[in-house]
Structures are given as structure tokens and as C-alpha cells.
C-alpha positions as CSV (number, residue, x, y, z in Angstrom):
1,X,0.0,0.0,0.0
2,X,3.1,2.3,0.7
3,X,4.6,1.8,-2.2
4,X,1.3,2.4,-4.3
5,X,1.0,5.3,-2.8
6,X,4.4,6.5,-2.9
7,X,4.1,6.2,-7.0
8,X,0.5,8.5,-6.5
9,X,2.5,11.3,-5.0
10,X,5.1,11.1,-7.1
11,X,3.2,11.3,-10.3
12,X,1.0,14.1,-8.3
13,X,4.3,16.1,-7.7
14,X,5.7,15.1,-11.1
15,X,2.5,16.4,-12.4
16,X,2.3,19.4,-10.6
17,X,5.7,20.6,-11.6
18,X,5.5,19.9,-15.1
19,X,2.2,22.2,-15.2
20,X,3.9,24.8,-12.9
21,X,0.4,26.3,-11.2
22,X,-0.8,26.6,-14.8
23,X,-2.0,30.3,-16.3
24,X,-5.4,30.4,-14.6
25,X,-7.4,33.2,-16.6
26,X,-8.8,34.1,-13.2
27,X,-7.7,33.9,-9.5
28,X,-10.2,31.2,-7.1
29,X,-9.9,32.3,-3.3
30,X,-11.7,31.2,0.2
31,X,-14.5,33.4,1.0
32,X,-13.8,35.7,4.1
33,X,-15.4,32.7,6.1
34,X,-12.7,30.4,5.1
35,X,-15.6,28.8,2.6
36,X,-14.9,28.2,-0.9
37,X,-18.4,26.2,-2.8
38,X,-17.7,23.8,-6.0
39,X,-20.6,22.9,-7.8
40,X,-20.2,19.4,-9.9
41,X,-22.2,18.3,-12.6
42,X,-21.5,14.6,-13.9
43,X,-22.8,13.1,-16.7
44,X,-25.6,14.9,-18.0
45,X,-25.9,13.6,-21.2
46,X,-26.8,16.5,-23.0
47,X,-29.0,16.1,-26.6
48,X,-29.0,18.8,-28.4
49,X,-32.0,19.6,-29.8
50,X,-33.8,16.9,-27.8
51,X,-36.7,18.3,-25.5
52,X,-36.0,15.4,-23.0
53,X,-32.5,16.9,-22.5
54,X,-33.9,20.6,-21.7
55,X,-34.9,19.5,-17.5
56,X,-31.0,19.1,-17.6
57,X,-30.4,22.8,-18.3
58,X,-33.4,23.6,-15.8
59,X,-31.7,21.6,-13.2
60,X,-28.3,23.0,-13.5
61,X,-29.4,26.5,-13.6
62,X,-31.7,26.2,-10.1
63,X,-28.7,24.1,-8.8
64,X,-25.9,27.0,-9.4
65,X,-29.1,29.6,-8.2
66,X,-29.7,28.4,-5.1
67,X,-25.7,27.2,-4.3
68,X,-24.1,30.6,-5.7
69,X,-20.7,28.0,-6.1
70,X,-17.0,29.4,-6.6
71,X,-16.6,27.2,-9.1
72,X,-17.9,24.7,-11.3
73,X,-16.9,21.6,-12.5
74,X,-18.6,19.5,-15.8
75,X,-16.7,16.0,-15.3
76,X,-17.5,14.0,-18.2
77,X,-20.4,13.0,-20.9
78,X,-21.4,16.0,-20.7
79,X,-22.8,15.8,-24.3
80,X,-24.6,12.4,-25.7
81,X,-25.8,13.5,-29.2
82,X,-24.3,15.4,-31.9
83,X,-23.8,18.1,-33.0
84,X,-21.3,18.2,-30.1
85,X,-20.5,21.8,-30.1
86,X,-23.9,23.0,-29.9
87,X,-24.9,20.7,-27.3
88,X,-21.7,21.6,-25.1
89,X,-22.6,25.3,-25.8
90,X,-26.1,25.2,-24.8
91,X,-25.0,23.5,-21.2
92,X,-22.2,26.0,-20.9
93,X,-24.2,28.9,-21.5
94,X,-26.0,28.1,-17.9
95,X,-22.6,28.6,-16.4
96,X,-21.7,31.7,-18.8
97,X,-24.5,33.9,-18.3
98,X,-24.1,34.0,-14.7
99,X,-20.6,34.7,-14.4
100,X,-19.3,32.2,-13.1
101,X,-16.0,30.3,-13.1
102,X,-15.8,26.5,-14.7
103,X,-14.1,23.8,-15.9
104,X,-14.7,20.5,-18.2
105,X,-13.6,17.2,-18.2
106,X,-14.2,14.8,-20.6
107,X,-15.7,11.3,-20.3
108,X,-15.6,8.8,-23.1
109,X,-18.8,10.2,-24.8
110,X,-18.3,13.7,-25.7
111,X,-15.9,12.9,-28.3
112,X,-17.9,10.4,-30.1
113,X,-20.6,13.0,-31.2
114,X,-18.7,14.0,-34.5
115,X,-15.8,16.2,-32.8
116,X,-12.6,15.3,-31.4
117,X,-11.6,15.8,-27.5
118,X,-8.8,19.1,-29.1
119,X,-12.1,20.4,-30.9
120,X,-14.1,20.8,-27.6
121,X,-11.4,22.2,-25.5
122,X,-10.8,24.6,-28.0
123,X,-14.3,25.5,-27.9
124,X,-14.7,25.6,-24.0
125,X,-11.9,27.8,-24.1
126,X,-13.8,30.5,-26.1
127,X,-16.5,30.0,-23.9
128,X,-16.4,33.4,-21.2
129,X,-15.4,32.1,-17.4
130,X,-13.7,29.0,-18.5
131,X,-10.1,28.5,-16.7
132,X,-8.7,25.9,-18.8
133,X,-4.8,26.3,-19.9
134,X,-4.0,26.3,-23.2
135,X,-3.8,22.6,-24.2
136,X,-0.5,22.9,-26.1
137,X,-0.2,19.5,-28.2
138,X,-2.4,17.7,-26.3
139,X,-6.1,17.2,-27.0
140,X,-7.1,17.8,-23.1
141,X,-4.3,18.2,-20.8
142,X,-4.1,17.4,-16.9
143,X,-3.4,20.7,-15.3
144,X,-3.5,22.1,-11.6
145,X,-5.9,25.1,-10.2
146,X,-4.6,27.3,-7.3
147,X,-7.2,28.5,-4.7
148,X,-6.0,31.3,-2.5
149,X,-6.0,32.4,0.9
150,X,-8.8,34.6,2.2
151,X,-5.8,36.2,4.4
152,X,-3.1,36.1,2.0
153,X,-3.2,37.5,-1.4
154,X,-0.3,34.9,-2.7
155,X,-0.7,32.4,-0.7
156,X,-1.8,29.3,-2.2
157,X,-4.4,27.4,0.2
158,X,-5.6,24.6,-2.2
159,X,-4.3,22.8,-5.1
160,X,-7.3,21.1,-7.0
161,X,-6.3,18.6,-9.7
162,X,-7.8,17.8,-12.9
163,X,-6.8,14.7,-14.3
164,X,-8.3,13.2,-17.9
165,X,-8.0,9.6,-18.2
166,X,-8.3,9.6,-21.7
167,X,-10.4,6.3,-21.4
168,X,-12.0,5.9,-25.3
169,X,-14.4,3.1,-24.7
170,X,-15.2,1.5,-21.3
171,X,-16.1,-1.7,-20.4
172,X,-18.9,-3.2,-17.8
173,X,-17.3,-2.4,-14.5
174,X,-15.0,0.1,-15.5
175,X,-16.7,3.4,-14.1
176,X,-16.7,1.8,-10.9
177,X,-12.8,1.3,-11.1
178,X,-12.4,4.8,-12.0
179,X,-14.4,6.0,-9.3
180,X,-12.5,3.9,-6.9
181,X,-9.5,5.1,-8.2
182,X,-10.1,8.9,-8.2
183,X,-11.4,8.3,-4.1
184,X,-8.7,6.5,-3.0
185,X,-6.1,9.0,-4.6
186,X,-8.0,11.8,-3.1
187,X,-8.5,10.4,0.5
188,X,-5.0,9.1,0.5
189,X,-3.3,12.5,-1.0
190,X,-5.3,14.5,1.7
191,X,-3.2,13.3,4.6
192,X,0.4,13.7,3.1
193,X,0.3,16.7,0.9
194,X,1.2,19.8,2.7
195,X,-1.8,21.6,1.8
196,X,-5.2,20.8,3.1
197,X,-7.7,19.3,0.4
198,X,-11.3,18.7,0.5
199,X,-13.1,15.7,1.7
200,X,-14.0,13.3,-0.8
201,X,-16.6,11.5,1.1
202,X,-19.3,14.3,0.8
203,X,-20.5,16.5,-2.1
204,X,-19.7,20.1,-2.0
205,X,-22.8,21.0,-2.6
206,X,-24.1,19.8,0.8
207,X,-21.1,21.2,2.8
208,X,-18.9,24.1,1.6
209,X,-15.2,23.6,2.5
210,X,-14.2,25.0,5.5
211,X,-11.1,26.4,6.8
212,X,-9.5,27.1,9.9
């Protein structure tokens, strides 16, 4: 177990450094209360175009009302039907017209609607709040977000990491193992890294971070 974790922190530091803080377009920071909200959506399995598909956009806008979140996160499937770009738009827009920071990760589904994982990042990144880096010669990087102090301008307080795993086509089982993954990583990485991380075990959207 050690040693399986050792290799986690080393490929979490390796990681880190290689994307050195990243250019956020934006700065994150803890509230004045030591709070800072995300807002996840997963899997929404937007059709464009589809009527079905508009209690999705209904939800997520009364979701980001009523939560008022620092940031938002799309991870994965976020569009089901093509044309991709529209459909990823449409969702976005919920996000853009409030002002409000956000970023996307992809699942194995958004890039099978007619438009490559490069062609949606490219996109999101024209899209107004977004805080992904440029993606250089990769089609969706990994890269790190900073959140700051409430008491110190510089100071970073969080590190929050967004990881793709570039999985194409999954097989019965395999979301499972992700998710296992992903909360293991987490929990473990919580108690060695120097800088305090969120819990895994409960959504943000129940219980803001808090901060001493």
C-alpha cells in the first residue's frame, strides 16, 4: 500500500511541476469565512436539440441559483448527441451567463458526437469564465488550479487537480474502477500533501469547504 501510494504522490508532484500552477485566466480564493463552494455536474448527457434533454439545463441553472458556487466543474459525458458543439454550448451557457468560473472534463462520450476531445477544448476555451490552460499539443491536458487564501493575497491554500483519463471506450465495470481510483487517490493524498484538500466523502454541494 506504501509503495502504491508512494508512486500516486510522485506522479502528483511530477504532475504538478511539469504544469507549474498553470495560467489560470482568473484567480479562485476562500471566501472571508474560510468557505470556498464547487458545484459538480457529472454526466448529463446533454441532446442537443432533444426536448428530453432541456430538464437538464433547468436543473443545473436552479442548482448554481440556489448554491451561488465558486466554481464549477462539468466531469464527463457531458454531451450524448451530436452536434457536439452545440450541445456543449447550450450547457455552458447556464454557467456563462451567470458569471461564473468553470471547468470540463471529458468522459468517453463527448468525443464520439462527431468532434474530437482538441475540438471541444478549443471551444470551452472560447467560452467566457472557462479556466482551462492552453492545451499545447495535447487534445485535453491534466493541469493544476490554485485556490487562494482569504488572508493572504499569494498564498496558495488549495491545489485542485484535474486529471483526464483519456479512457475511449469502457467496459462493464470500469466506471466503478475509475471512481475507486479517483477516491482513493484523493483520500490518500489529503493526509500527506502539505496543503489541506477537500473531503471526498461528501459532495460540495451539501457542505462548503471549511477552513480554519
Amino acid at each position: 500500500m506504501k509503495k502504491i501510494l508512494g508512486t500516486l504522490l510522485a506522479v502528483l508532484f511530477s504532475f504538478m511541476a511539469i504544469n507549474d500552477g498553470v495560467a489560470q485566466s482568473s484567480v479562485l480564493r476562500f471566501n472571508k469565512d474560510g468557505k470556498f463552494k464547487i458545484v459538480q455536474f457529472t454526466d448529463v448527457h446533454f441532446k442537443y436539440g432533444n426536448p428530453a434533454s432541456d430538464i437538464a439545463l433547468e436543473r443545473i441553472g436552479e442548482v448554481l441559483d440556489a448554491e451561488h458556487p465558486d466554481l464549477v466543474i462539468f466531469t464527463g459525458d457531458v454531451v450524448y448527441s451530436s452536434p457536439a458543439d452545440k450541445g456543449m454550448l447550450q450547457v455552458l451557457e447556464q454557467v456563462e451567463r451567470r458569471k461564473l468560473p468553470f471547468v470540463v472534463t471529458f468522459g468517453n462520450h463527448d468525443n464520439e458526437q462527431g468532434k474530437t476531445r482538441a475540438e471541444l477544448y478549443d471551444l470551452i476555451r472560447g467560452v467566457p469564465g472557462n479556466l482551462l490552460p492552453d492545451r499545447g499539443a495535447s487534445p485535453s491536458p491534466d493541469y493544476v488550479l490554485t485556490v487562494k487564501s482569504s488572508a493572504d493575497a499569494v498564498k496558495d491554500a488549495a491545489l485542485l487537480y484535474s486529471m483526464d483519463s483519456h479512457i475511449q471506450h469502457r467496459t462493464a465495470g470500469s466506471h466503478c474502477r475509475d471512481l475507486l481510483s479517483s477516491t482513493f487517490l484523493c483520500r490518500n493524498t489529503m493526509k500527506l500533501l502539505p496543503t489541506k484538500m477537500p473531503s471526498c466523502a461528501e459532495p460540495a454541494w451539501k457542505k462548503p469547504v471549511l477552513r480554519n
